[in-house]
C-alpha positions in Angstrom: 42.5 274.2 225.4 45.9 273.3 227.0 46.6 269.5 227.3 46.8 267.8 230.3 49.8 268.1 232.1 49.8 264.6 234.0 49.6 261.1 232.6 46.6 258.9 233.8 46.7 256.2 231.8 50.1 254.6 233.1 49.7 250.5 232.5 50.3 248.3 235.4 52.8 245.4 235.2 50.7 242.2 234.7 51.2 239.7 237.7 53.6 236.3 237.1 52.1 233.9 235.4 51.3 230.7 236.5 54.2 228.2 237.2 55.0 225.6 233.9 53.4 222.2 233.7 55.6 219.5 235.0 57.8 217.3 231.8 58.0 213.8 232.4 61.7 212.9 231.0 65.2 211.7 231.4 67.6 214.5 231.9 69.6 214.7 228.8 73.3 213.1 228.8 76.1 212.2 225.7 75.4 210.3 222.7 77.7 207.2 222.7 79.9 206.5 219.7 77.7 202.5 219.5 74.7 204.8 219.3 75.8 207.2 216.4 76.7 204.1 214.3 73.4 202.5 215.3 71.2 206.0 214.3 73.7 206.1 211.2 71.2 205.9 207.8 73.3 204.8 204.6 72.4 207.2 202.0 70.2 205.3 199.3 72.4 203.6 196.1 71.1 201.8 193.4 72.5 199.2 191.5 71.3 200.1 187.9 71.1 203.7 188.1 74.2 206.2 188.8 73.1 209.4 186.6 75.5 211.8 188.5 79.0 209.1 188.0 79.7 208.9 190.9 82.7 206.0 192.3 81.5 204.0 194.9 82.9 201.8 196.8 81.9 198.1 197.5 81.8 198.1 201.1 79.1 201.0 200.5 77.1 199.1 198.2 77.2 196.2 200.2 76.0 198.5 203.3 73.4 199.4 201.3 72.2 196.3 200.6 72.5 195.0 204.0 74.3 191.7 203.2 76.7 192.8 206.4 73.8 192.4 208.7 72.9 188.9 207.2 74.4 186.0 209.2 76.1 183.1 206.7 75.2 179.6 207.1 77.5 177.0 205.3 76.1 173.3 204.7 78.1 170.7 206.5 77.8 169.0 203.0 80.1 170.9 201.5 82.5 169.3 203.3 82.2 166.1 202.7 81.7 166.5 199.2 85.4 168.0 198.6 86.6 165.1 200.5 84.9 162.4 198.7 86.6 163.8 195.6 89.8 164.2 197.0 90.1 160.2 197.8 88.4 159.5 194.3 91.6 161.4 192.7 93.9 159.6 195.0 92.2 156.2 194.5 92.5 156.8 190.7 96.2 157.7 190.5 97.0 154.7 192.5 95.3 152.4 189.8 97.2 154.8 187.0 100.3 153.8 188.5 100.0 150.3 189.4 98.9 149.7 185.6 102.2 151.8 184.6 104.2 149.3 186.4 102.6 146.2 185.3 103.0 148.0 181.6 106.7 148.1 182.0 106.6 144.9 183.5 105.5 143.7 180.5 108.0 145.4 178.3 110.8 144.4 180.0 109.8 140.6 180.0 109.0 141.2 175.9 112.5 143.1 175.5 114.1 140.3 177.3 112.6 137.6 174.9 114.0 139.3 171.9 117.5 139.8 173.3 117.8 136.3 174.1 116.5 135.2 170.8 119.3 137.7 169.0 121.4 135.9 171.6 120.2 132.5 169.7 120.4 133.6 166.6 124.2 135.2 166.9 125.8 131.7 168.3 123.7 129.9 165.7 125.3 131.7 163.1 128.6 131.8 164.7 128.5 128.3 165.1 127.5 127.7 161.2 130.8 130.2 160.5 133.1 128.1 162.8 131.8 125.0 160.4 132.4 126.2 157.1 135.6 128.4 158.3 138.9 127.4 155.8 142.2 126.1 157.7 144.7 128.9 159.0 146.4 130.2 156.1 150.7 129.0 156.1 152.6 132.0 158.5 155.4 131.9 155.1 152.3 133.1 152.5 151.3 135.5 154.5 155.1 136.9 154.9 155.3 137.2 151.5 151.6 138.5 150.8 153.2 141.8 153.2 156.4 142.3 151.5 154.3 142.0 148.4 152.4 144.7 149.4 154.7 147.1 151.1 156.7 147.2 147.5 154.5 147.6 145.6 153.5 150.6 148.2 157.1 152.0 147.5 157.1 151.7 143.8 154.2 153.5 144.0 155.6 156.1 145.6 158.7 156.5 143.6 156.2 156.5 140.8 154.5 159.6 142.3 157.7 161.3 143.7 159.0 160.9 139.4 156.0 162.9 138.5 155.8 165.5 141.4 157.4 168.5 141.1 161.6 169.4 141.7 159.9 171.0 145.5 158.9 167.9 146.7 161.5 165.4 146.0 163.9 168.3 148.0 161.4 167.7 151.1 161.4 164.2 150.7 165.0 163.8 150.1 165.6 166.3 153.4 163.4 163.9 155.3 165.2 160.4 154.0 168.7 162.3 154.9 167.3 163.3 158.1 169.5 162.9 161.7 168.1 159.7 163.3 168.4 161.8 166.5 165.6 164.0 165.5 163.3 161.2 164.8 161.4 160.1 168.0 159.8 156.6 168.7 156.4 156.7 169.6 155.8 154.5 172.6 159.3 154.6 173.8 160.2 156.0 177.1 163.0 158.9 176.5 165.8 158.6 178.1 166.8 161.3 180.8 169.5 164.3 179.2 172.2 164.3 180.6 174.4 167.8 181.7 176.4 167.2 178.2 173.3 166.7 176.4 170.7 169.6 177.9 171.7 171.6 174.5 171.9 170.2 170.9 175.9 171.0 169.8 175.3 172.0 166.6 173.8 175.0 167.5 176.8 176.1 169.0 179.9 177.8 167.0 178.3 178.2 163.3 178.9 180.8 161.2 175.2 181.8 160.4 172.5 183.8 162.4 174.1 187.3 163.0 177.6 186.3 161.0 175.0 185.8 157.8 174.9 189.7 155.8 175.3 191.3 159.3 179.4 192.0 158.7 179.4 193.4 162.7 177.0 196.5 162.5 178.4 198.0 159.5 175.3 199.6 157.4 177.5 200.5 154.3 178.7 196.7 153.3 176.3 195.2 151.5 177.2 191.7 151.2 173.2 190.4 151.0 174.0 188.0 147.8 177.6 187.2 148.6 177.0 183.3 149.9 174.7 180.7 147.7 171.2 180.2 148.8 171.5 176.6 149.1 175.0 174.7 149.3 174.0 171.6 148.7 175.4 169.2 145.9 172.1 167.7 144.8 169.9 170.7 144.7 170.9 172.2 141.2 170.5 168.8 139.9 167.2 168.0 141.2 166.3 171.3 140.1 167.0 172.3 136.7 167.4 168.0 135.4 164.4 167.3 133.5 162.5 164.0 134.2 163.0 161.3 131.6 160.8 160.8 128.5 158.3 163.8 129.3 158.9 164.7 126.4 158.0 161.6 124.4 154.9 161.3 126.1 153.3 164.1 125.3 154.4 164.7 121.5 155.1 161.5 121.0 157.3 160.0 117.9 157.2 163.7 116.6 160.1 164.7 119.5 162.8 163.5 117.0 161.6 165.6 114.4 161.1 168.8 116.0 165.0 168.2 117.5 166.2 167.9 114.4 164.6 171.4 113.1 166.8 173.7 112.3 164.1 176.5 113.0 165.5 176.2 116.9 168.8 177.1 116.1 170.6 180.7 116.1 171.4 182.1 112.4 174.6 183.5 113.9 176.7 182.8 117.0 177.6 185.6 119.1 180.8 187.9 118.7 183.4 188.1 121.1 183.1 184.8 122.8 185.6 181.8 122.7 182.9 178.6 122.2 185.8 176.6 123.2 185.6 177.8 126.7 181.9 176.8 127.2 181.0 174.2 129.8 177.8 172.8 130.2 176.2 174.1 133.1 174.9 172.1 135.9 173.1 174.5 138.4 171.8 178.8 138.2 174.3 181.0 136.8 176.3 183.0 139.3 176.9 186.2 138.9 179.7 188.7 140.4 179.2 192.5 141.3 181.6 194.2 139.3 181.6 198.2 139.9 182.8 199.8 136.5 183.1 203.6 135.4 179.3 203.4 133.7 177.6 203.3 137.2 179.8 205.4 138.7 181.7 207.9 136.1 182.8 210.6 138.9 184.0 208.4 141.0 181.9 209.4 144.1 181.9 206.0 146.0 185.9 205.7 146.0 185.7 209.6 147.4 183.2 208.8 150.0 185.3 205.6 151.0 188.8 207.7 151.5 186.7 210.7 153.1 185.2 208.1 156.0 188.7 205.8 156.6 190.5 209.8 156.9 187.8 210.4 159.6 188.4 207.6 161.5 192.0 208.0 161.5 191.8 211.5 162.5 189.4 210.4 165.6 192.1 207.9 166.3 195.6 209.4 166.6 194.1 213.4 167.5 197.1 215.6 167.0 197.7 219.3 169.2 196.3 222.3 167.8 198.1 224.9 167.1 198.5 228.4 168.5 197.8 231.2 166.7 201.3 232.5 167.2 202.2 229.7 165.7 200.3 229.7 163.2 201.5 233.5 162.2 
C-alpha cells in the first residue's frame, strides 16, 4: 500500500519548433513631419448644427470644407471690365468740366452786357443832368447863406445854454475862458519843447496840493472849511441868479398877483437885529467857527492846548535834575 517512491511520468521538453515564415516588407524608419500633415483627418464640423457650443474658428471650417485644397481661377474679364469703367468715369468728368467752363463762359459774356449797358445808362443820365443843371450859384450868396447859418447855430445855443441848468453854463463858461495853450490844432505839427518849456510853470510854486488843510503834519488843526470852495467872481452869480421870466411863463399874468400877497410875508420881524445893517446877498452865506462856553463849559480844549505847548517846551530847554540831597 505504500506509494511509489520514484517519479515515472517526468515530461520531456518538446523539440524547437519550426523556423517563422519569411515577411515581405520595408524595415520600418521615422514618420516625416509632410507625412503626419498629409495622414492628418480634420475632425467632422457642420455648418448648421453645433449642439455642444462649441467656438470654431474659420480656418477650421474652411479645412473642413476643403476650399484650401481648391485651386482659384480668376477670369481675365474681370480685368478689363474695371478698366473700361474707369475711362468711362474719366471720359465723363472731362465733358462735366468742359460744359462748366463754357457755362461760365457764358456768364461772364452775359454779366459783361449788363455792366456796359448800366455803363450806358449812367452817362445817359449824367449827360441829361449836365443839360438841365442851373448856373453856379454867386461865391457872395453863398458867404452869406454860411454866416446865416452859423448864427443862427449860436443863437441856438445861447438859447439852450439860458435854459440848461446853473452846472452847465459853469463848464461852458470854464471852456470859453480856457488858456489857448491848452487847446491843440488838429492837423498841425507841434512844435519841439524846448528845455524852458519841458514843464508847464504854473504847476510850480502854488499854494494848493499839500499847503490845502494839511497845515505841515499837524493832526489837531482842523482847518478843512477855512478857504471857499470856489473863488471865483462869477460863480455865485451864475448860481443862485434866477433866469429871466421863468416865472411868467409858467404862471403866467397871475405872478403879479401872488407877489403882491401878503400871505408870503412874516407877521413879525425878528428881535435883536438892526434891518438897517442888511445887505442883499449875492453868493452862500459864510459862516465862521466860533468856540463859546455852551460847547465847551469846562474848558477842556484850552487845558489840553497849555498841557501840549508845556510839553513841548519842557522837551525843548531840559533842565538838571536834582539830587536827593538837594532836594532834603
Amino acid at each position: 500500500m505504500e506509494p511509489p517512491r520514484f517519479k515515472i511520468n517526468v515530461k520531456i521538453p518538446a523539440a524547437p519548433p519550426s523556423p517563422p515564415a519569411p515577411v515581405l516588407q520595408s524595415p520600418p524608419r521615422k514618420v516625416t513631419v509632410k507625412e503626419q500633415m498629409e495622414w492628418k483627418i480634420p475632425p467632422c464640423i457642420s455648418n448648421w448644427k453645433n449642439p455642444k457650443g462649441y467656438t470654431i474658428p474659420l480656418d477650421k471650417r474652411l479645412a473642413c470644407d476643403g476650399r484650401g485644397l481648391q485651386d482659384t481661377f480668376i477670369n481675365d474679364n474681370f480685368a478689363k471690365f474695371a478698366e473700361a469703367l474707369y475711362i468711362a468715369d474719366r471720359k465723363a468728368r472731362e465733358a462735366v468740366e468742359m460744359r462748366a467752363q463754357l457755362e461760365n463762359r457764358l456768364a461772364q459774356k452775359e454779366k459783361e452786357l449788363k455792366e456796359e449797358n448800366l455803363v450806358k445808362l449812367a452817362q445817359k443820365a449824367r449827360e441829361e443832368r449836365a443839360a438841365y443843371k442851373k448856373p453856379d450859384a454867386d461865391e457872395d450868396e453863398l458867404e452869406r447863406d454860411q454866416l446865416r447859418y452859423e448864427r443862427h447855430k449860436d443863437r441856438e445855443r445861447q438859447r439852450r445854454m439860458a435854459k440848461s441848468g446853473p452846472d452847465k453854463r459853469t463848464i461852458y463858461e470854464r471852456e470859453k475862458e480856457r488858456d489857448v495853450s491848452e487847446k491843440i490844432a488838429l492837423g498841425v505839427p507841434t512844435a519841439k519843447p524846448s528845455d524852458d518849456s519841458l514843464y508847464d510853470q504854473r504847476l510850480f510854486n502854488q499854494t494848493r496840493g499839500l499847503d490845502t488843510g494839511y497845515a505841515g503834519g499837524e493832526d489837531d488843526v482842523y482847518n478843512v472849511y477855512d478857504k471857499p470852495w470856489n473863488a471865483r467872481a462869477n460863480l455865485a452869480s451864475n448860481i443862485y441868479k434866477p433866469s429871466k421870466n421863468v416865472d411868467g411863463e409858467i404862471y403866467g399874468e397871475e405872478i403879479e398877483s401872488l407877489i403882491k400877497n401878503s400871505r408870503f410875508n412874516p407877521e413879525k420881524n425878528f428881535t435883536g437885529i438892526d434891518a438897517t445893517q442888511a445887505t442883499q446877498r449875492s453868493g452862500p452865506v459864510q459862516f465862521e467857527k466860533k468856540i463859546s462856553l455852551e460847547e465847551d463849559p469846562l474848558e477842556l480844549d484850552k487845558f489840553l492846548s497849555q498841557a501840549k505847548k508845556h510839553k513841548r517846551s519842557d522837551r525843548r530847554s531840559p533842565s538838571p535834575r536834582k539830587s536827593k540831597k538837594d532836594r532834603r
